[in-house]
PLY file of the C-alpha trace (Angstrom):
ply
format ascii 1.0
element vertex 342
property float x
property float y
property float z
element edge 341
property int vertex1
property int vertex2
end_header
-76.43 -90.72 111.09
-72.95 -90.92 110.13
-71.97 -93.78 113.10
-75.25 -95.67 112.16
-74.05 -96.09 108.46
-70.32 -97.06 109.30
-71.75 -99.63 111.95
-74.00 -101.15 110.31
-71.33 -101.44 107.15
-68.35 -102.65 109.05
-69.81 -104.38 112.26
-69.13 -108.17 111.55
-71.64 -110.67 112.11
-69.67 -113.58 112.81
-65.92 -113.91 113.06
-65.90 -115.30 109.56
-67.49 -112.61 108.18
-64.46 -110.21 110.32
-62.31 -112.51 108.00
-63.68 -111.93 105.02
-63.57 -108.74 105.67
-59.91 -108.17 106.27
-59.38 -110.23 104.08
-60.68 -108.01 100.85
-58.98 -104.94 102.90
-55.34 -106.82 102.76
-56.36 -107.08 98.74
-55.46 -103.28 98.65
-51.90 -102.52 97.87
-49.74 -101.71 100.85
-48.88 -98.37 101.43
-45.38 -97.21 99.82
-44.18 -93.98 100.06
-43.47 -91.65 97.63
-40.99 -89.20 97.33
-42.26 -87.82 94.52
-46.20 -86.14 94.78
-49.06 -86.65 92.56
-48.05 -83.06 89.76
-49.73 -79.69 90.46
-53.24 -78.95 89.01
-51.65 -74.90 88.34
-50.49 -74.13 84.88
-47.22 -73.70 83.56
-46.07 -71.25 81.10
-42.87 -68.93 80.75
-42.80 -65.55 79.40
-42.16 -65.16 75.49
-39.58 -62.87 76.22
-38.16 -65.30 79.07
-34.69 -66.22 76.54
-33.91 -62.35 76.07
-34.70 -61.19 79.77
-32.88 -63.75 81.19
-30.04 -63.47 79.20
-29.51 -59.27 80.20
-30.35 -59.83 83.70
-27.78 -62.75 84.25
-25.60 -61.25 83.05
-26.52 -57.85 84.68
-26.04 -59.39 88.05
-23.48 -61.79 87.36
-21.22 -58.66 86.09
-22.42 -55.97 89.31
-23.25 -58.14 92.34
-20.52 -58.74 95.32
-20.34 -62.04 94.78
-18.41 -63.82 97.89
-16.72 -65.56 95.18
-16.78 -66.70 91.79
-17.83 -69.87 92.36
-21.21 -68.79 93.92
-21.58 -66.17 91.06
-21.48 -69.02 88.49
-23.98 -70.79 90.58
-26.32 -68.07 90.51
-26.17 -68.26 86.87
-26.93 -72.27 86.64
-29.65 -71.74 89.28
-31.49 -69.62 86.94
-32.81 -67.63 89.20
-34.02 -64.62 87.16
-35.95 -67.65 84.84
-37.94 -67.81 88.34
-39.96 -64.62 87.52
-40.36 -65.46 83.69
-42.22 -68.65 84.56
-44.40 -67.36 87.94
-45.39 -64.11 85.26
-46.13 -65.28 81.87
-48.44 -62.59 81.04
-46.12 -59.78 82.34
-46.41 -56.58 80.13
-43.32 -56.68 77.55
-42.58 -53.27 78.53
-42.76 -54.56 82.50
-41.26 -57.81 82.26
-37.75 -56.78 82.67
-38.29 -54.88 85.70
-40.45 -57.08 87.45
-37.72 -59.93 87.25
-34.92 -57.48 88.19
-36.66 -57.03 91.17
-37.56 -60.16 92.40
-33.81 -61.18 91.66
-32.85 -58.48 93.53
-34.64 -59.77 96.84
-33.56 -63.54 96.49
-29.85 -61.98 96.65
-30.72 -60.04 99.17
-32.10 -62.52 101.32
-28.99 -64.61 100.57
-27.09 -62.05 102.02
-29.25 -61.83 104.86
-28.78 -65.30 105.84
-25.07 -64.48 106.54
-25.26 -61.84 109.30
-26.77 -61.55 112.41
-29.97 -59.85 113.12
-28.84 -56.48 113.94
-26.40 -56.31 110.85
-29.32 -57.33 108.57
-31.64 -54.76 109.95
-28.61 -52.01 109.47
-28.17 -53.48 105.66
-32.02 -52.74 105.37
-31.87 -49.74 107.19
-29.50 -48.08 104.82
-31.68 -49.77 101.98
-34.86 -48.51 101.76
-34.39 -44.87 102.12
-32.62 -45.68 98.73
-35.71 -47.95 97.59
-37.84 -44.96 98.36
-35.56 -42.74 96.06
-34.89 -40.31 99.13
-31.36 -41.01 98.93
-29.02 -41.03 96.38
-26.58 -44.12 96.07
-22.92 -44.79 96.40
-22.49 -45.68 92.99
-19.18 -47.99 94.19
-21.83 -49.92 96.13
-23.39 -52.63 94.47
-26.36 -52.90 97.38
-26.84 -49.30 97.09
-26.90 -48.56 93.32
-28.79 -51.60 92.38
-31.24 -51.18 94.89
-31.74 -47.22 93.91
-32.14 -48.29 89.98
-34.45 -51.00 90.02
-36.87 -49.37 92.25
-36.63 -45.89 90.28
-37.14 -47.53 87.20
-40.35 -49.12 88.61
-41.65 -45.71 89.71
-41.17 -43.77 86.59
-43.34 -46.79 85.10
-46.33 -46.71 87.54
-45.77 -45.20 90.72
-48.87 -46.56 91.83
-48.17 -50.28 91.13
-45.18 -49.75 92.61
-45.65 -48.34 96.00
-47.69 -51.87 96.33
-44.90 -53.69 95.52
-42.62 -51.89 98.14
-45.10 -52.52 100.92
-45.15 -55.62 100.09
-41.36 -55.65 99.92
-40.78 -54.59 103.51
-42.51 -56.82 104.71
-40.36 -59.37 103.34
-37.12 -57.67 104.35
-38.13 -56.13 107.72
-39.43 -60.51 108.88
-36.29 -61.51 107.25
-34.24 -59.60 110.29
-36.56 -59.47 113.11
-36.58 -61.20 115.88
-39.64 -63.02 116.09
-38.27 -65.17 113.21
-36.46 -67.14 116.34
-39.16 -67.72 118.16
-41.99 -69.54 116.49
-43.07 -71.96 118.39
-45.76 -73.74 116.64
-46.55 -74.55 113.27
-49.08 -71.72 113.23
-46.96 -69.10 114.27
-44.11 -70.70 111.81
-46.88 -70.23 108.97
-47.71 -66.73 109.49
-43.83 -65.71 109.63
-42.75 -67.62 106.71
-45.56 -65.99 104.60
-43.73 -63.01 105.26
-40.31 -63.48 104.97
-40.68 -65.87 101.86
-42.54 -62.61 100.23
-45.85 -64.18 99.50
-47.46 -60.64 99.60
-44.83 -59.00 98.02
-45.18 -61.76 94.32
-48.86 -61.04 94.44
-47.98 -57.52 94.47
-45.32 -57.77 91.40
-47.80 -59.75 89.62
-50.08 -56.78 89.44
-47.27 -54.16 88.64
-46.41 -56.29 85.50
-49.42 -56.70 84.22
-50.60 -53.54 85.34
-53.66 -54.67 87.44
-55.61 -52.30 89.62
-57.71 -53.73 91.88
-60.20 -52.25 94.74
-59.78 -52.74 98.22
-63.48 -54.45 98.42
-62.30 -56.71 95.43
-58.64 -57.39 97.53
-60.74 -58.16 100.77
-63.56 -60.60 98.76
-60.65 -63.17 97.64
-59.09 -63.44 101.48
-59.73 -66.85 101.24
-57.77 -67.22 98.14
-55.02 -64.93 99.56
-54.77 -67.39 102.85
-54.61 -70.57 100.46
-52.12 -69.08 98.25
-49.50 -68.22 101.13
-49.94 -71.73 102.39
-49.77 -73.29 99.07
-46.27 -70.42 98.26
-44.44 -71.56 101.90
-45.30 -74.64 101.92
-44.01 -75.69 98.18
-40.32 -73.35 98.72
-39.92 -75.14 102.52
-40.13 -78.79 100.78
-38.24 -77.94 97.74
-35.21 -75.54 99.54
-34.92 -77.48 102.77
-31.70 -79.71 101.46
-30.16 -76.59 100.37
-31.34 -74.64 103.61
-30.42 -77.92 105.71
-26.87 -77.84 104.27
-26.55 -74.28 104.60
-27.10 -73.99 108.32
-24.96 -76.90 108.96
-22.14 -75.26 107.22
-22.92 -72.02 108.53
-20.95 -70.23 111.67
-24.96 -70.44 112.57
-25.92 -66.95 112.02
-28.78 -65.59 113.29
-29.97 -64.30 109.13
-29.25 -68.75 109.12
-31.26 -69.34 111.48
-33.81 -72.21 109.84
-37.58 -71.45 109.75
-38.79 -74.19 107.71
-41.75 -76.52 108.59
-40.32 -79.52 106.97
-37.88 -79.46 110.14
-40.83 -77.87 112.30
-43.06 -80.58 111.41
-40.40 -83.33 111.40
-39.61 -82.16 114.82
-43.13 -82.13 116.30
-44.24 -85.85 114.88
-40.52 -87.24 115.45
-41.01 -88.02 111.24
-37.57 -88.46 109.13
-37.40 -85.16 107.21
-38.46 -87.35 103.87
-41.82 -88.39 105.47
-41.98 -85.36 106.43
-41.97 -83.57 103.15
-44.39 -86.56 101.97
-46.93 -85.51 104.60
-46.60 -81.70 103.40
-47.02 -82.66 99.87
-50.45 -84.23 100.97
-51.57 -81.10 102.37
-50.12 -78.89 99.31
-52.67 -81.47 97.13
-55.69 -81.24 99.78
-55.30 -76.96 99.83
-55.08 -77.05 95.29
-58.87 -78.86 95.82
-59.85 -76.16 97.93
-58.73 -73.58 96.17
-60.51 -74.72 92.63
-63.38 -74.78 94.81
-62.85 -71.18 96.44
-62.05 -69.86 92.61
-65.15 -71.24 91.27
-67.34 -69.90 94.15
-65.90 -66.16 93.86
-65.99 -66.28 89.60
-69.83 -67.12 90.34
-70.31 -63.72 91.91
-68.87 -62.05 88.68
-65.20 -60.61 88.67
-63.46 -57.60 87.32
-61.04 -58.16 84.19
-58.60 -57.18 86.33
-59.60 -59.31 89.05
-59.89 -61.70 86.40
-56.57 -61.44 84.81
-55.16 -61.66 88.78
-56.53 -64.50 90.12
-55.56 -66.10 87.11
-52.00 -64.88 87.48
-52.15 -66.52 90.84
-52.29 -70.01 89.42
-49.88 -69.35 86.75
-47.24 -67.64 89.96
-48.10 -71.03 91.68
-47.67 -73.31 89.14
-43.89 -71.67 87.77
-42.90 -71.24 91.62
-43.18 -75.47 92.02
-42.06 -76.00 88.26
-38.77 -73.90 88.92
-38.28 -75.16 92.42
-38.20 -78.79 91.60
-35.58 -78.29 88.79
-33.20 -75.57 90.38
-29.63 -75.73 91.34
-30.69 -73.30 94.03
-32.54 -76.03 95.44
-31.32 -78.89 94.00
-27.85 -80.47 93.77
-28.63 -80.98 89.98
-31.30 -79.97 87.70
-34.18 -83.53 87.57
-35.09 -83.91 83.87
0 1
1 2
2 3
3 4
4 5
5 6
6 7
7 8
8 9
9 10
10 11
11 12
12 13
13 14
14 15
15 16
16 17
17 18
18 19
19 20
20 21
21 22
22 23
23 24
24 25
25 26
26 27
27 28
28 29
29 30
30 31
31 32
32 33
33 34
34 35
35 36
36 37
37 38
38 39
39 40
40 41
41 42
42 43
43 44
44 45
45 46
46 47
47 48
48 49
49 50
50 51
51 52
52 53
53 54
54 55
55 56
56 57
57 58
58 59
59 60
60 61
61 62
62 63
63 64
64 65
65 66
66 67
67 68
68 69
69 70
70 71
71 72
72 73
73 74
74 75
75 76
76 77
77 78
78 79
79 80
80 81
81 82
82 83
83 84
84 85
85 86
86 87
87 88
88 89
89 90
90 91
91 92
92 93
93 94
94 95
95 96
96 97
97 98
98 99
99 100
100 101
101 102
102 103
103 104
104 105
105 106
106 107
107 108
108 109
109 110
110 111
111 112
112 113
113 114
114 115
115 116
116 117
117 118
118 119
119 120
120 121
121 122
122 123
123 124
124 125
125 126
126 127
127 128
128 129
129 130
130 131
131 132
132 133
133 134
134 135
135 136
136 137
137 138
138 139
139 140
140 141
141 142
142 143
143 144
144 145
145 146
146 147
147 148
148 149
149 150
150 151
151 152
152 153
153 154
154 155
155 156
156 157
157 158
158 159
159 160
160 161
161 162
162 163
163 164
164 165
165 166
166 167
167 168
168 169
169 170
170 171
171 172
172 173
173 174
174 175
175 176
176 177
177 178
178 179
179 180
180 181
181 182
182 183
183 184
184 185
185 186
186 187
187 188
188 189
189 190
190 191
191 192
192 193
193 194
194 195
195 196
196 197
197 198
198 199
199 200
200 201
201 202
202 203
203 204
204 205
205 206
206 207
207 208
208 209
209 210
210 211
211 212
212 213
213 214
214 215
215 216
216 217
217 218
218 219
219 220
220 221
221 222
222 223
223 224
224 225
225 226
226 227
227 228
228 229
229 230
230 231
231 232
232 233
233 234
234 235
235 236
236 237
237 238
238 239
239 240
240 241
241 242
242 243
243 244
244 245
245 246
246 247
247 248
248 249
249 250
250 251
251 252
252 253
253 254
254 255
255 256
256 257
257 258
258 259
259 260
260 261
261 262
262 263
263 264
264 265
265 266
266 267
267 268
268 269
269 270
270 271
271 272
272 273
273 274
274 275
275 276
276 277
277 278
278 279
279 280
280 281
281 282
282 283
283 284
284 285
285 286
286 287
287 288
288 289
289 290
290 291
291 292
292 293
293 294
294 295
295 296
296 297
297 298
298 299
299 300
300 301
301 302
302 303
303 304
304 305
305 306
306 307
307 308
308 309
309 310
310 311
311 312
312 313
313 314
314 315
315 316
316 317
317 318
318 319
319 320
320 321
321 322
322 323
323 324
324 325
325 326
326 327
327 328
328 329
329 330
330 331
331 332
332 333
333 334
334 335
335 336
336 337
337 338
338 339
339 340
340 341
């Protein structure tokens, strides 16, 4: 049916009627590449309490964390990086805000500091980590990576304990992909995909938007959105490898090349599959970041039609807004960018 309609549409019936048809087609504008992709269909929206937050927690880690030097800490504080959080959780709790940002700060320094030792010396950071995480252990309270750890995760706990145990799983499985192995041997895009979900702590967001806004959801409810879950990993990794592969780019080829530097991105993955310039690259992953939005409006309105929780409600809601700040932020900062586009 389908090769009966093009045929008979396209098959010319003389050669002037071929021209006439090329012709019209050459009326069509020439493709031109853009840089810059069509904007996100997700909403945007920061925190009312994003000013105040931010303002304690920069200054919270500016003052505690080892920087390697004070130029990077006054990076850290143009890159805005607790802002990240404030825009990705908009409807946080006011009483949960704080904590939820502290924490995802906490893991974006962490990861930094990751990306600066070798595989074993990142799994012995994490190792001496999370029995702190887990309050089982009691700090060294002259250790930044110890104390900070200990207090943000305690602080969680005595809040919801609950909430919070989903947020650590979700948590080490961040940290534990961040220094195994297997991150240097992904082959092909698919195994690259399923990795970077980890590492980038796709599961570990969803799980912090829940704790802040104090969402408790069913496991039947958790397994009826997979589809949602799947599209809003790809959508997550796929948005932070366009946006930080400059900075990641720059970083490994400044690097004493690391293993925790090792790049897992699939700009360079795809770029070095198709033999694409990493710029066409990123254009051809924006397409497919556009082409996965449609299908996820169409996933969302297919799973509201079989009736949803308020909670499931108020979640896959928070998705979009997590997606929407994640791309907002990413474009605009100095993490990412060389200087904030305005």
């Amino acid at each position: 049916m389908y090769r009966s309609i093009w045929y008979t549409f396209f098959k010319p019936n003389s050669n002037y009627e071929l021209e006439k048809q090329v012709a019209k087609m050459q009326e069509q504008p020439v493709y031109q590449p853009e840089d810059i992709p069509p904007p996100t269909i997700f909403p945007i929206k920061c925190h009312p309490k994003t000013d105040e937050v931010c303002s304690k927690l920069d200054e919270y880690f500016y003052t505690n964390w080892p920087w390697k030097d004070e130029a990077t800490g006054q990076k850290f504080l143009r890159s805005e990086t607790n802002r990240w959080a404030c825009l990705a959780l908009p409807h946080a709790r006011d009483d949960r805000i704080y904590d939820s940002v502290r924490v995802n700060t906490l893991l974006f320094l962490l990861d930094d500091v990751a990306e600066d030792l070798s595989i074993s010396e990142g799994q012995d950071l994490y190792k001496r980590l999370i029995p702190l995480a887990l309050g089982k252990t009691l700090p060294n309270r002259s250790d930044p990576y110890e104390w900070i750890t200990y207090d943000t995760w305690a602080s969680m706990r005595a809040m919801d304990a609950e909430l919070t145990e989903v947020v650590w799983q979700g948590a080490l499985l961040c940290i534990t992909a961040q220094v195994d192995e297997a991150r240097m041997k992904c082959p092909d895009m698919g195994s690259l995909l399923k990795h970077r979900a980890k590492e980038a702590g796709i599961a570990f967001v969803a799980a912090v938007l829940r704790f802040s806004q104090g969402l408790h959801l069913s496991a039947s409810e958790i397994s009826s959105i997979q589809s949602l879950h799947t599209l809003y990993a790809l959508l997550g990794v796929t948005v932070n490898d366009v946006l930080s592969f400059d900075k990641e780019f720059r970083a490994y080829n400044l690097s004493s090349n690391t293993e925790g530097a090792h790049m897992l991105n699939m700009t360079l993955a795809l770029a070095n599959d198709t033999g694409l310039p990493y710029p066409a690259s990123k254009r051809v992953l924006w397409t497919l970041c556009r082409e996965w939005e449609g299908q996820w409006m169409n996933s969302m309105s297919e799973r509201r039609k079989e009736g949803v929780s308020d909670d499931l409600a108020e979640y896959l809601d928070g998705m979009e807004y997590v997606l929407g700040g994640n791309e907002w932020w990413s474009w605009r900062t100095e993490r990412y960018q060389d200087k904030k586009l305005v």
